[in-house]
Steps between C-alpha positions, in 0.01 A plus 500: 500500500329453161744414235307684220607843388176684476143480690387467132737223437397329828126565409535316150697202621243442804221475244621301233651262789204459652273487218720202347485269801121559513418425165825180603234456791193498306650323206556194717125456546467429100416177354748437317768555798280368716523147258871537422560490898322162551751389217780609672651457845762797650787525720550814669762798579800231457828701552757536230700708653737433806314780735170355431370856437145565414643662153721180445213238498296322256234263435441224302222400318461193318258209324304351804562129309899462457691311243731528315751827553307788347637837306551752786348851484721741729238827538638846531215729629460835354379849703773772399751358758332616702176331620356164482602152603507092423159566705333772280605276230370130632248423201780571217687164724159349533384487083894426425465167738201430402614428115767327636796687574700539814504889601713627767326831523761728682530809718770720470612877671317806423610876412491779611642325797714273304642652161646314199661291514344286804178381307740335205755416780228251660313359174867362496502355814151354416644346155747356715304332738246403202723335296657303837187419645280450223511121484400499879127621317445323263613785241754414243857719540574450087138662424488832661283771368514847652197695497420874644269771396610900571776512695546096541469548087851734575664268713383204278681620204819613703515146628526357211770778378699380802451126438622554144769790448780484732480824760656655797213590687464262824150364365594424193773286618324311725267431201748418252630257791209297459590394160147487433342709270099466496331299223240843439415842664187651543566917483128611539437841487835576595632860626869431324690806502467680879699775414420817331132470553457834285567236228103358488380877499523494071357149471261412779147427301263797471171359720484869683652742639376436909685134432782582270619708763428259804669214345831754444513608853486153614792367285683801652436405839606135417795590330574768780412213784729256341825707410443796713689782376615343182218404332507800231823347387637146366771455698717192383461356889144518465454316202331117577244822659454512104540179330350626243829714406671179467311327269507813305855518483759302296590238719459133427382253719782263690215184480208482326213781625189283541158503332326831605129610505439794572121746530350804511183679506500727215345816772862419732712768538769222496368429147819627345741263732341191369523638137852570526575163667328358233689688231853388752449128424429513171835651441689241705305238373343361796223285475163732638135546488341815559142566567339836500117544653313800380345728768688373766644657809759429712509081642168505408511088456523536878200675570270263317266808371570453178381237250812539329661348894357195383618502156887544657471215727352271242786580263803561732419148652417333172897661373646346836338180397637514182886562615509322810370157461614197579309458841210344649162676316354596908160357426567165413 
């Protein structure tokens, strides 16, 4: 039995789930993943979870000449929790490891057949085992960035939430066990309220009408796939579904948040999420940089189209560089 509401619903997620691993397919042929792999070596579908689980593995990529421990990169895919995998998403790992990072590039379960909150239940479990087993790879447990565009940009943010206010929820407290709290994270293009998906109706950019209204019946079939029947409301249980929320509202951090950088295109409909993040710092004076990229849909660094995919890599890597030194420059 199909999981998805609606024949329509079913139609749109086939297509844009098959359309992103071809262009993941496709992308893979490029030169510059094609040079990055020859820099980097990868270890594959290692279980993090005790059932071994397809959904509960994860691979690591990292600098084919070792060293010194380097800063680890833990990779939360995006896809509307719904679609997409560590596989779809292998060149992110490979350009990561090949400027010298450690990624563990993770799977985790998928709605409709697994709601909220199993998808922030297991990037848990993977911070867990990541910050246990990082040493074992060469990566370095006291320099962790997380990094996720989409839907890994949700669960990126609400990670560090949980690592940094003290919570109830069963994630968060297997976070906040950690006692580590990562060094930066990465919240590209990030879809940070799932609730009330009426709410990007007033403010999603005016390109035209045919995608305007595409791009709103999508959010409502994420936000419908991921809460199910409570999506048109903010329920209090819901609410690392909407991490945004809390950084809106008055609460202080319990440790320091860390460094945040977050993007956007400026044709996303999630435009507005990474405005109002932006605007969420500020007030609680954490340390951010934001970088906006006229004309540009959503993850379009991941398509490669774009010159402007080129100017975000150049950048984003050259403000990692900047923040997380300290290591081995990989080409010397």
């Amino acid at each position: 039995m199909n999981p998805f509401p609606s024949s329509a619903t079913r139609l749109r997620h086939r297509l844009f789930s098959g359309a992103f691993e071809m262009l993941a397919y496709a992308g893979s042929f490029s030169p510059a993943l094609r040079a990055a792999s020859r820099r980097c070596e990868i270890i594959e579908n290692i279980p993090y979870a005790p059932d071994g689980k397809p959904a509960h593995r994860l691979d690591v990529f990292r600098p084919a000449r070792q060293g010194a421990l380097r800063p680890v990169i833990m990779y939360i895919h995006g896809g509307g929790f719904t679609m997409c995998s560590k596989d779809t998403h292998r060149g992110v790992g490979q350009i990561y490891a090949a400027n010298g990072y450690v990624v563990f590039n993770i799977n985790y379960r998928l709605a409709p057949k697994y709601k909220y909150p199993a998808a922030i239940d297991d990037v848990a479990l993977a911070y867990q085992w990541i910050v246990a087993h990082a040493k074992t790879y060469g990566g370095d447990p006291e320099r962790i960035i997380v990094a996720g565009e989409s839907a890994g940009g949700n669960l990126t943010l609400a990670l560090a939430i949980a690592a940094c206010f003290k919570r109830n929820e069963v994630a968060a407290q297997m976070i906040w066990e950690t006692g580590i709290v990562p060094k930066v994270i990465l919240v590209l293009c990030g879809m940070l309220q799932v609730s009330q998906p009426d709410h990007l109706i007033p403010v999603c950019p005016r390109i035209n009408r045919f995608s305007r209204k595409l791009d709103q019946q999508i959010a409502r079939d994420v936000s419908r796939a991921y809460l199910g029947k409570n999506h048109q409301q903010a329920f209090p249980e819901n609410h690392l579904a909407d991490p945004l929320l809390i950084m809106e509202s008055g609460m202080t951090p319990d440790r320091s948040f860390p460094l945040t950088y977050a993007m956007a295109g400026t044709h996303d409909i999630l435009l507005s999420h990474t405005r109002r993040l932006e605007a969420a710092l500020a007030r609680k004076n954490i340390r951010h940089m934001t970088r906006y990229f006229p004309k540009q849909g959503h993850a379009f660094h991941l398509l490669g189209i774009s010159p402007q995919a080129g100017i975000f890599w150049r950048e984003h890597l050259a403000f990692l560089r900047r923040e997380i030194t300290d290591y081995p420059n990989p080409k010397s």
